[in-house]
VOPAGU-2260 file (C-alpha; in pm, 1 decimal, decimal comma):
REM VOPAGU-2260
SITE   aa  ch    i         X         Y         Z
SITE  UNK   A    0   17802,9   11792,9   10142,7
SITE  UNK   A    1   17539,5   11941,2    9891,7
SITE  UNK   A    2   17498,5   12263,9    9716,9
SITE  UNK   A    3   17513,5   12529,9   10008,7
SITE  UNK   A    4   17168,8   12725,2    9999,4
SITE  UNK   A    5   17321,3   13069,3   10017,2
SITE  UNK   A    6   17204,9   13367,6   10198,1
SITE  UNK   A    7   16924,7   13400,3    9905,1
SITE  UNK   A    8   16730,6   13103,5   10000,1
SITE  UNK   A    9   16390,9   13210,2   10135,2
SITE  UNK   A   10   16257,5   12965,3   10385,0
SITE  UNK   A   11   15912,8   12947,2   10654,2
SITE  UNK   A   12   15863,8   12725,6   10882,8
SITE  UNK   A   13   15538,2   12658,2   10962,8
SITE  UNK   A   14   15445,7   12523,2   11366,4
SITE  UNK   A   15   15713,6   12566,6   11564,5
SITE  UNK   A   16   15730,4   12330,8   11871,1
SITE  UNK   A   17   16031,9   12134,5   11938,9
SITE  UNK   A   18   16141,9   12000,5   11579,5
SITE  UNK   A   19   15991,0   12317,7   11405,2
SITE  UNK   A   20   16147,4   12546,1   11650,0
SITE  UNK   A   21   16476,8   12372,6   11621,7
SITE  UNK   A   22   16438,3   12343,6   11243,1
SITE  UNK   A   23   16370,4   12753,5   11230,2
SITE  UNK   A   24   16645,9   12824,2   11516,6
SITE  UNK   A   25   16912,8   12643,9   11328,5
SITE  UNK   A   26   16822,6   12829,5   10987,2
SITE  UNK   A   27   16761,0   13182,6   11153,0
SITE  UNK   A   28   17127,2   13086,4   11275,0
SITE  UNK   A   29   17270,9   12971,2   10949,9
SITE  UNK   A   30   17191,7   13326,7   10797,9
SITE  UNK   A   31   16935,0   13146,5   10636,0
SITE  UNK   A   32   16645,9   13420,1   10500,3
SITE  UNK   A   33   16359,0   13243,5   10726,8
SITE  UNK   A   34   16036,8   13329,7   10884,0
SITE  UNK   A   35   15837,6   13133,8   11135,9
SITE  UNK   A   36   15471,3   13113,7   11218,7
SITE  UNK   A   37   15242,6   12906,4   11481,0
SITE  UNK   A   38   14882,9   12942,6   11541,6
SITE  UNK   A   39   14947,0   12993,8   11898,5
SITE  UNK   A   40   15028,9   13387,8   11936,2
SITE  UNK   A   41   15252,1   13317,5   12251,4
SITE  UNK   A   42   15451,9   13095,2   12072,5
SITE  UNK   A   43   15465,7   13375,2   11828,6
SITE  UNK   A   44   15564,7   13613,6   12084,7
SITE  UNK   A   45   15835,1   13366,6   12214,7
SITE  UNK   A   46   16008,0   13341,8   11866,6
SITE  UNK   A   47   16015,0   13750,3   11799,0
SITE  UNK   A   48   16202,0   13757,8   12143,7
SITE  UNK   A   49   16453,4   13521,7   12008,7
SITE  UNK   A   50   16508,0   13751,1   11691,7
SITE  UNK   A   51   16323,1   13538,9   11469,9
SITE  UNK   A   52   16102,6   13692,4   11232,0
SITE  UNK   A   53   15725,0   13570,4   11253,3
SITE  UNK   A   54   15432,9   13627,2   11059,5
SITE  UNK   A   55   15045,4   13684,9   11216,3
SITE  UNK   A   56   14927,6   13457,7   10879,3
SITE  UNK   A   57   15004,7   13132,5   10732,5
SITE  UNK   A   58   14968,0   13287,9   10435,5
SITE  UNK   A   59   15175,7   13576,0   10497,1
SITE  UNK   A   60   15496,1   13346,8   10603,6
SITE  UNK   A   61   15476,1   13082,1   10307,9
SITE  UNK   A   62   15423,8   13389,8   10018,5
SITE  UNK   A   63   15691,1   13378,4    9822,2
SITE  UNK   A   64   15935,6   13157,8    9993,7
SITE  UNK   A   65   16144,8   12900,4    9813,6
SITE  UNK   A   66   16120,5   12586,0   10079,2
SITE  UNK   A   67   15836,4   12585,4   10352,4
SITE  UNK   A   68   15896,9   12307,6   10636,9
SITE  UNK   A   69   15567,0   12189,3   10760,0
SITE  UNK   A   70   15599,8   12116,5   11109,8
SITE  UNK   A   71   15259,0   12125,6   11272,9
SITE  UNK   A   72   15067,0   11841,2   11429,2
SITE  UNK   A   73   15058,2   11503,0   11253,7
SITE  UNK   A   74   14689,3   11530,2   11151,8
SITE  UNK   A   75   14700,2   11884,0   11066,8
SITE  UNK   A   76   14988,5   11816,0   10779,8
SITE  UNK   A   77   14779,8   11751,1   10491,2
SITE  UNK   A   78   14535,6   12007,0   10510,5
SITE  UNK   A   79   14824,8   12247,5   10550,8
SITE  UNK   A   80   14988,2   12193,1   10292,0
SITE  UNK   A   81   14721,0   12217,1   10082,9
SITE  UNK   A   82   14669,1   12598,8   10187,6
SITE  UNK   A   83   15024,9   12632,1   10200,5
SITE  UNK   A   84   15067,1   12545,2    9800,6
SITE  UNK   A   85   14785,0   12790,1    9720,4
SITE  UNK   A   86   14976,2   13095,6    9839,7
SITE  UNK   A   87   15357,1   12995,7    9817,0
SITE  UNK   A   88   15522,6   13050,2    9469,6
SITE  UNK   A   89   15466,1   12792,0    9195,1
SITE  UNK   A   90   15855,8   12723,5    9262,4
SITE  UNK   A   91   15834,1   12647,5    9649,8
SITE  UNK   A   92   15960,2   12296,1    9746,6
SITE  UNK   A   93   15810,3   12176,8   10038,9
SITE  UNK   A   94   15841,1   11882,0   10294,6
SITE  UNK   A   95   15733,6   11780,6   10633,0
SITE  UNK   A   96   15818,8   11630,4   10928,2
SITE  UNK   A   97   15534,9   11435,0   11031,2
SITE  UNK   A   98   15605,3   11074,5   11208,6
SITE  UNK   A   99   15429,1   10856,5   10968,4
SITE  UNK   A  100   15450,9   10927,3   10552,1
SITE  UNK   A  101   15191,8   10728,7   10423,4
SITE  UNK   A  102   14912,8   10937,6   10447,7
SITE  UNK   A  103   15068,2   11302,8   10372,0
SITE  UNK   A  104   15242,6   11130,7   10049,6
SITE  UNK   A  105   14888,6   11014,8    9920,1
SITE  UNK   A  106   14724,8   11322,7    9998,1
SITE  UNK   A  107   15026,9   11509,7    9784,4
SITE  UNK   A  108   14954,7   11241,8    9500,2
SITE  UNK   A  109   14571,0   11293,7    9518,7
SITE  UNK   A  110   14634,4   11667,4    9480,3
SITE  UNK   A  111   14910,1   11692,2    9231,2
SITE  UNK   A  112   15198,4   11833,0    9437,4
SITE  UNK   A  113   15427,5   11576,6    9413,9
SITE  UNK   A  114   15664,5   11775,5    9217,4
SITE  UNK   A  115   15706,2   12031,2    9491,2
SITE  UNK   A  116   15612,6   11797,0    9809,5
SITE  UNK   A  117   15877,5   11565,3    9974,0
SITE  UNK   A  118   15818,8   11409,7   10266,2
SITE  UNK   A  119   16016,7   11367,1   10520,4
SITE  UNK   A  120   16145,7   11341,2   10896,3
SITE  UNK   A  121   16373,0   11426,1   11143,5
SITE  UNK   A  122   16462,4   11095,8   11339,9
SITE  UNK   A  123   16532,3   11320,0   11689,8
SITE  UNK   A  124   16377,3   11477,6   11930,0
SITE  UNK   A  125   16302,2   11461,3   12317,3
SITE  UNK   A  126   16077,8   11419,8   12544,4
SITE  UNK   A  127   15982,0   11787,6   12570,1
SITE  UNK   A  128   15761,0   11994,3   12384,0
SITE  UNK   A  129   15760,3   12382,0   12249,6
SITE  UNK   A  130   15944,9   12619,7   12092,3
SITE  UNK   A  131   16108,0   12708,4   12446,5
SITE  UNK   A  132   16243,5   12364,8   12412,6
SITE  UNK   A  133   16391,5   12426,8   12082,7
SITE  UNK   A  134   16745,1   12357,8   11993,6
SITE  UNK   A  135   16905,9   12489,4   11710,9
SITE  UNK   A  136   17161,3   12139,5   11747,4
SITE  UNK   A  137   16890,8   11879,8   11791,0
SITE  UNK   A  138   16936,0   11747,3   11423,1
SITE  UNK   A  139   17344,9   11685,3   11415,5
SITE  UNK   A  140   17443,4   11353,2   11328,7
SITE  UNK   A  141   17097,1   11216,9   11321,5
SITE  UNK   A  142   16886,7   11053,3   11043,6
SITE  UNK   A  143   16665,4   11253,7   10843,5
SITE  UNK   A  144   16434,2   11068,4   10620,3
SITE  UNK   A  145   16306,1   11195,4   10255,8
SITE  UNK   A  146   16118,1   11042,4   10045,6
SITE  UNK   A  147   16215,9   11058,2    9672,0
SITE  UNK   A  148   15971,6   11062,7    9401,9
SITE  UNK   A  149   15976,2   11004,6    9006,9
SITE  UNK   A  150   15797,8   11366,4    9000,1
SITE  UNK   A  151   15990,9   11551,6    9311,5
SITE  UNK   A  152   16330,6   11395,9    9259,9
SITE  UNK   A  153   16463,5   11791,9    9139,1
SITE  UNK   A  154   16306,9   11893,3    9501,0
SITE  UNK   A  155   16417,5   11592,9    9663,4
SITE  UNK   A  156   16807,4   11687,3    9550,0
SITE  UNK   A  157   16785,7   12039,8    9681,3
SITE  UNK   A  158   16631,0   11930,3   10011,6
SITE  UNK   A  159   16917,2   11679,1   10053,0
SITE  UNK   A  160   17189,1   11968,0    9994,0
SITE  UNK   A  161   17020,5   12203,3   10238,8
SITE  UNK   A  162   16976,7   11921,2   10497,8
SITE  UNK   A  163   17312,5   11813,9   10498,5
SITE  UNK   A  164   17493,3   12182,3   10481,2
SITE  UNK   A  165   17258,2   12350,6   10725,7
SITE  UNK   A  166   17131,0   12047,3   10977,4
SITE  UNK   A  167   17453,4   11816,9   10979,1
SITE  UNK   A  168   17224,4   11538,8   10940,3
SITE  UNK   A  169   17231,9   11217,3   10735,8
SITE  UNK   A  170   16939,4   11207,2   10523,6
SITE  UNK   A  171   16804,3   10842,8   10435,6
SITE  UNK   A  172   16602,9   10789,6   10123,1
SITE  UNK   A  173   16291,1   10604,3   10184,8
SITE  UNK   A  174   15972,6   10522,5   10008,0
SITE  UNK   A  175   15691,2   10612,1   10278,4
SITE  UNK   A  176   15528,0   10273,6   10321,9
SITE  UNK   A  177   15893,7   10124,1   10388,9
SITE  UNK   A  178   15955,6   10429,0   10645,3
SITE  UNK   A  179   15598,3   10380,1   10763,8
SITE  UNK   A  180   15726,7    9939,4   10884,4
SITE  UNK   A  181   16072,7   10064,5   10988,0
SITE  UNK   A  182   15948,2   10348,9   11270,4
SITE  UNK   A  183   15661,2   10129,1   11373,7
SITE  UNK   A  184   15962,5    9861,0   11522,9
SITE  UNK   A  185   16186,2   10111,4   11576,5
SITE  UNK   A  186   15985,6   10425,9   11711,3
SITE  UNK   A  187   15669,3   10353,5   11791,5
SITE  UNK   A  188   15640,6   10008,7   11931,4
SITE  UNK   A  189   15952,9   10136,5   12192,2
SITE  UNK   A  190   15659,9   10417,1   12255,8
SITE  UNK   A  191   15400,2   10111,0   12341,4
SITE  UNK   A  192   15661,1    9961,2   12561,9
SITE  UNK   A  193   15769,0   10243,6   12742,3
SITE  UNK   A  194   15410,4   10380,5   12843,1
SITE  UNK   A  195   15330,0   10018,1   12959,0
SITE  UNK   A  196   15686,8   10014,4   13168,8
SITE  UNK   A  197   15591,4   10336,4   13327,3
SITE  UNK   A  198   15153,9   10278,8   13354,5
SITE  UNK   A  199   15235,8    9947,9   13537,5
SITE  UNK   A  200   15483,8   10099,8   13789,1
SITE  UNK   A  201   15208,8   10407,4   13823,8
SITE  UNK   A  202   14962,2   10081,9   13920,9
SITE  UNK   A  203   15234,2    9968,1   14127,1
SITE  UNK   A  204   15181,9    9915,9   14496,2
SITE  UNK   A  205   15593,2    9969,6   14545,0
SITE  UNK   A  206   15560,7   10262,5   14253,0
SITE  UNK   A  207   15727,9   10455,7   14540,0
SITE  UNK   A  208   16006,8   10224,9   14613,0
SITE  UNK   A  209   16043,9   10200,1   14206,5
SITE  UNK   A  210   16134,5   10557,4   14169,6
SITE  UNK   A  211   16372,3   10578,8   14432,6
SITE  UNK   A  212   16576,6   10277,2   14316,7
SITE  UNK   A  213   16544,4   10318,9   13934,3
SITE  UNK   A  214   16853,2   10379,2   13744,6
SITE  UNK   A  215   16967,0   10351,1   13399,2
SITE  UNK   A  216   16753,9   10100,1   13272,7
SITE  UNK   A  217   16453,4   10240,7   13355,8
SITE  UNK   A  218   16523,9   10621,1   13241,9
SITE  UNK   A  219   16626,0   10502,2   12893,1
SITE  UNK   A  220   16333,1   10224,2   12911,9
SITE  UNK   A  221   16042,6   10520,5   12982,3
SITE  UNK   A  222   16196,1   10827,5   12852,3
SITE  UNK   A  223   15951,2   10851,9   12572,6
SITE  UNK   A  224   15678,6   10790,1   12822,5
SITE  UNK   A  225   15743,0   11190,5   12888,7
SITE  UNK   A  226   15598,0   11289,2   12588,6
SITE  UNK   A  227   15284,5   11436,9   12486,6
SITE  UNK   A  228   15008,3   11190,9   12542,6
SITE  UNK   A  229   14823,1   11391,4   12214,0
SITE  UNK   A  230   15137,4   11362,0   12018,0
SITE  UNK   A  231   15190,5   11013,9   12107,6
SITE  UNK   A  232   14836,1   10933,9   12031,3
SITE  UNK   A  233   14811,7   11078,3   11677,5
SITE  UNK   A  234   15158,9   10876,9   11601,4
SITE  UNK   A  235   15002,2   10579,4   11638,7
SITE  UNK   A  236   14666,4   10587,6   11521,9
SITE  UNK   A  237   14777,1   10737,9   11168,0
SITE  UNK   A  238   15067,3   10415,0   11171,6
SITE  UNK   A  239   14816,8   10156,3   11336,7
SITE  UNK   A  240   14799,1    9920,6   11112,6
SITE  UNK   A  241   15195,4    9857,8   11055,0
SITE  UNK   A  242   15204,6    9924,9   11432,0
SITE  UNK   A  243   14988,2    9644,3   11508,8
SITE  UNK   A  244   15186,5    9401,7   11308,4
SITE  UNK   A  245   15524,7    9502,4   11427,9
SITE  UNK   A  246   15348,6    9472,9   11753,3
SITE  UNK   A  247   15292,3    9099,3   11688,9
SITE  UNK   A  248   15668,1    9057,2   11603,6
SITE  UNK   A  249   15789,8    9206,2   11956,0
SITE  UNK   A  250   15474,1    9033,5   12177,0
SITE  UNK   A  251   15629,7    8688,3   12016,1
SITE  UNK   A  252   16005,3    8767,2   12079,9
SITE  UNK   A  253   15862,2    8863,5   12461,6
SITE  UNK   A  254   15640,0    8547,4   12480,0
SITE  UNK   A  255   15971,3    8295,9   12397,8
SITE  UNK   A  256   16224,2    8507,7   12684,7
SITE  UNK   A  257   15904,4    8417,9   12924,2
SITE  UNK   A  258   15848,8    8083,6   12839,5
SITE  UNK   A  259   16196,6    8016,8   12897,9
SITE  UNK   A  260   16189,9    8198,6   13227,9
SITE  UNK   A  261   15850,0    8008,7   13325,6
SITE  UNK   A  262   16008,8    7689,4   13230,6
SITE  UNK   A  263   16347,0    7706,6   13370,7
SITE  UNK   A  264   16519,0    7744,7   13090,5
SITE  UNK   A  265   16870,1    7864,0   13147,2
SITE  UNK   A  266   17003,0    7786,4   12820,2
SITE  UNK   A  267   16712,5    7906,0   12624,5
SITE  UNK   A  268   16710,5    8235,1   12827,5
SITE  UNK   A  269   17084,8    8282,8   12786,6
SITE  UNK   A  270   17044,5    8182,6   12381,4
SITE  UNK   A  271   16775,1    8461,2   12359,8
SITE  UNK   A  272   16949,9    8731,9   12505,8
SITE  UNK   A  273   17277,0    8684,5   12330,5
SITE  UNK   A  274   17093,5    8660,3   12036,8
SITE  UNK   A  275   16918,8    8973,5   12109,7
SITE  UNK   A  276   17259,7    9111,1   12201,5
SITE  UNK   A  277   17383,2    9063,2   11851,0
SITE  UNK   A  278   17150,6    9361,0   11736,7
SITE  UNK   A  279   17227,0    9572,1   12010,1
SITE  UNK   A  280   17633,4    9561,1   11915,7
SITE  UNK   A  281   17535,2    9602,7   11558,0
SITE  UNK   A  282   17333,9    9966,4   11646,0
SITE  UNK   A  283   17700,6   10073,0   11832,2
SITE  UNK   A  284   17906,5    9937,2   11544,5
SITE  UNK   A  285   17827,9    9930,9   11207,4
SITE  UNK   A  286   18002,2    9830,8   10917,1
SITE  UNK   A  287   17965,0   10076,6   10673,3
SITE  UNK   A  288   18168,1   10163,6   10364,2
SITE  UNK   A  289   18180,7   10507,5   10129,6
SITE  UNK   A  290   18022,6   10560,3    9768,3
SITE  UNK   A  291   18037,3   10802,2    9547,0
SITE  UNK   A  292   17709,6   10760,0    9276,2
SITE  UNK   A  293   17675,2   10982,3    8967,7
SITE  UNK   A  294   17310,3   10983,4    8766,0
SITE  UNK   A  295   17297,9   11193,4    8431,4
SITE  UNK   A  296   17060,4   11488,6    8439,7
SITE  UNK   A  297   16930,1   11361,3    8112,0
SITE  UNK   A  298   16886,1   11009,5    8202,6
SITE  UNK   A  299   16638,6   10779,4    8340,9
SITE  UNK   A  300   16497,0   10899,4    8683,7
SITE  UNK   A  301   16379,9   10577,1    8753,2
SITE  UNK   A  302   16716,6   10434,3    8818,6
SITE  UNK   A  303   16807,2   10710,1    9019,1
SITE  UNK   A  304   16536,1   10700,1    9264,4
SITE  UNK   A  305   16526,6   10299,0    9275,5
SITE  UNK   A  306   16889,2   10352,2    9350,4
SITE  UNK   A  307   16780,3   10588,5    9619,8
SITE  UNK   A  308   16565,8   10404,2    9806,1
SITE  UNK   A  309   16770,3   10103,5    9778,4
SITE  UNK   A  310   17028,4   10282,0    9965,7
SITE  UNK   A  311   16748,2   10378,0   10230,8
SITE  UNK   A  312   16606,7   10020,3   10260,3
SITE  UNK   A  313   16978,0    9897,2   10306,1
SITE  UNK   A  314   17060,5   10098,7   10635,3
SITE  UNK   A  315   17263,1   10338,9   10390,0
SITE  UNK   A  316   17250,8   10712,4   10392,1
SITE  UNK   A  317   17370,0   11018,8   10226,7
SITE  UNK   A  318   17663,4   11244,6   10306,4
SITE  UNK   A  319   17648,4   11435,9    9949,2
SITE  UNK   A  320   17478,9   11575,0    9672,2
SITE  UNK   A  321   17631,2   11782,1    9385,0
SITE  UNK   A  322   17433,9   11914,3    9103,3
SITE  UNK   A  323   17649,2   12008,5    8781,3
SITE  UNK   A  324   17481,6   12093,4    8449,0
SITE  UNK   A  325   17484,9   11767,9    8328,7
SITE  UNK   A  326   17467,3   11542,6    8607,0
SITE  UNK   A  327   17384,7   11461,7    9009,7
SITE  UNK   A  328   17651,6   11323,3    9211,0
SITE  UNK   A  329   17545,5   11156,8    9556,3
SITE  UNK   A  330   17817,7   11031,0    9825,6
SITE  UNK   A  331   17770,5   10849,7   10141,1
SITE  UNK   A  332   17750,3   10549,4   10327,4
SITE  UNK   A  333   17595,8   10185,9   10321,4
SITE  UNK   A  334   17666,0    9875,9   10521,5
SITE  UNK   A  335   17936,5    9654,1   10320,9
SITE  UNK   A  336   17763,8    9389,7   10077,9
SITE  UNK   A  337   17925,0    9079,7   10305,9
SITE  UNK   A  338   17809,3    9231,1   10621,9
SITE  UNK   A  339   17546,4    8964,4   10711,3
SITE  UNK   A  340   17221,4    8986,9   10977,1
SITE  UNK   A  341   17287,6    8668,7   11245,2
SITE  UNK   A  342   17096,6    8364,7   11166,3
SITE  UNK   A  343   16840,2    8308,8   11371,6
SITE  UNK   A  344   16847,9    8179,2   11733,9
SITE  UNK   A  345   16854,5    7768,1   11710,6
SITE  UNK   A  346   16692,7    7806,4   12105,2
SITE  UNK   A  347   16396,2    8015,1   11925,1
SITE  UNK   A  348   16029,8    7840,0   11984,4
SITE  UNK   A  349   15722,5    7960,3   11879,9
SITE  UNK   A  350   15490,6    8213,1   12013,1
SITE  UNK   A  351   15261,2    7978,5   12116,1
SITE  UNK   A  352   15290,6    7567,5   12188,0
C-alpha cells in the first residue's frame, strides 16, 4: 500500500454523479477532510443529507484543498480545471476521471499544469447515473488508470498512495494516447456493440418475445446500453478517431465468424471461437507475478516513468508506493515475462475475399 493520507489531507470533489459521488462517499467515509460540489443544487441538497459537506461555489470547495478530483462531464473537464487551478493552492494536485485522456492531458500541457495535473480514471461504474446511485465500494479491486508525467511524477506518487489506501483499487500507469487505444477495444467499442444488440431488438418485430426469453447473454451483452445516451455520446466523439480504428479490428473479426457461418464452415467456425475463447480464459486467469521496484529520489525521472508506463502497457499494475527521503519504492503485479498471447488462428481469412 502507499503512504496513508492521514486525517490532514484536504480533498473536493468536484461533480458528483455516480463515480464522483462514490469517489466523495468513500473519502467522507475514510475520515478523509473532503468537500463536494455539483452545479445542480439538488444534487447538492442530496449530498448535505448524506452528511457530506458541500459548497454553493466551485471556487469555494477547491480553495485551499490539497487534491481536487474532477469528476464532471467529459467535455466540461478541461475548462474546469482551468478555473479550478486559479483558486486552489499553488500545492493542490489534481486529476480526473474523464473516459478518454488525450485531450484533458494536452489541454494541462498547453496551460502549464502538468506538475499538479494527473490524469486519470476509474475503470468501474454501472449503468446508473447520480449521486443517489453512488457507492462508496464501487472502486474495490478495480483498475484505476494514472497517467505519469516527467513534470507530475511527485503528484503522480501521492495519487497512487491515496488510491490504493483509500479506494482499494489497482492503479495502472498509462501514457494517455496508449489508454486512449486500450478503452476504445475494451470500453467503448463493447458500448457500440451493445447499443446495436439492444436498437436492433427495439426494431425487432419479436422485440417482445426477445425480452421474455433473454437470459444471461443478453443482460451482460446490453448492460451498457442502460447508460446515459449524453454520456455515452461525449465518450465517443472525444475517442473517435481510435474508436473508429478499433472499430475496424472487431467489424473484421465479425466479418470471418460470418463468412464461416454463410459458407458452412464448421471447422472454421469452431477454430474462431476457440480461438476467441483463448482471450476470454486469459481475462479469468492471469498469470501474474510480484515486484518490488525502487527509483532514487535524486535520480533520473525518466527511467522511472518509462518504467511506469511499461508496467501499464504490459497488463501490470501497482499494489504499492513508499516514499522515503531518499528514494520511491513501487510493488505490484505484471504478467510473467514467458506468459505468451496465442498465435493467431491458422482458420483466420481476411475481412474481405
Amino acid at each position: 500500500m502507499g503512504d496513508r493520507p492521514g486525517p490532514k489531507l484536504r480533498a473536493a470533489v468536484v461533480g458528483t454523479g455516480l463515480i464522483g459521488g462514490s469517489i466523495l462517499l468513500r473519502l467522507h467515509e475514510s475520515g478523509v477532510d473532503v468537500i463536494g460540489w455539483d452545479p445542480d443544487a439538488a444534487t447538492r441538497s442530496e449530498g448535505r443529507a448524506r452528511g457530506v459537506h458541500f459548497a454553493e461555489e466551485l471556487t469555494d470547495a477547491v480553495r485551499d484543498r490539497d487534491v481536487v478530483f474532477l469528476c464532471g462531464p467529459l467535455p466540461t473537464l478541461p475548462e474546469t480545471l482551468h478555473t479550478a487551478a486559479k483558486y486552489a493552492g499553488d500545492r493542490c494536485v489534481f486529476t480526473d476521471v474523464g473516459s478518454t485522456k488525450s485531450a484533458v492531458a494536452s489541454f494541462s500541457v498547453e496551460h502549464g499544469l502538468t506538475d499538479l495535473f494527473v490524469p486519470g480514471h476509474p475503470m468501474a461504474g454501472t449503468e446508473r447515473a447520480g449521486l443517489t446511485a453512488a457507492m462508496p465500494a464501487l472502486f474495490e479491486g478495480a483498475a484505476w488508470v494514472l497517467c505519469p508525467t516527467l513534470d507530475g511524477i511527485e503528484a503522480f506518487r501521492m495519487l497512487v498512495g491515496l488510491i490504493l489506501d483509500v479506494f482499494q483499487a489497482r492503479v495502472v500507469p498509462m501514457s494517455p494516447a496508449v489508454h486512449d487505444s486500450v478503452v476504445a477495444l475494451s470500453s467503448h467499442v463493447p458500448h457500440l456493440l451493445a447499443g446495436s444488440l439492444a436498437g436492433a431488438v427495439a426494431e425487432s418485430d419479436v422485440r417482445d418475445a426477445v425480452l421474455g426469453l433473454a437470459a444471461g447473454s443478453f443482460r451482460d451483452g446490453t448492460r451498457v446500453a442502460g447508460t446515459p445516451a449524453r454520456r455515452t455520446a461525449d465518450m465517443l466523439m472525444d475517442n473517435r478517431e481510435q474508436v473508429l480504428r478499433q472499430l475496424r479490428e472487431v467489424s473484421a473479426f465479425l466479418h470471418e465468424l460470418s463468412t464461416a457461418l454463410q459458407r458452412y464452415d464448421v471447422d472454421a467456425l469452431v477454430e474462431q471461437y476457440r480461438y476467441a475463447r483463448g482471450t476470454r480464459v486469459a481475462l479469468l486467469d492471469r498469470d501474474l507475478h510480484s515486484f518490488r521496484r525502487q527509483f532514487s529520489l535524486t535520480g533520473d525521472r525518466i527511467e522511472e516513468v518509462e518504467y511506469l508506463l511499461e508496467l501499464g502497457a504490459a497488463g501490470g499494475y501497482l499494489t504499492g508506493c513508499r516514499v522515503s527521503d531518499s528514494a520511491v519504492e513501487y510493488a505490484g503485479h505484471r504478467p510473467r515475462p514467458d506468459a505468451q498471447s496465442p498465435s493467431p488462428s491458422p482458420a483466420r481469412r481476411p475481412a474481405a475475399d
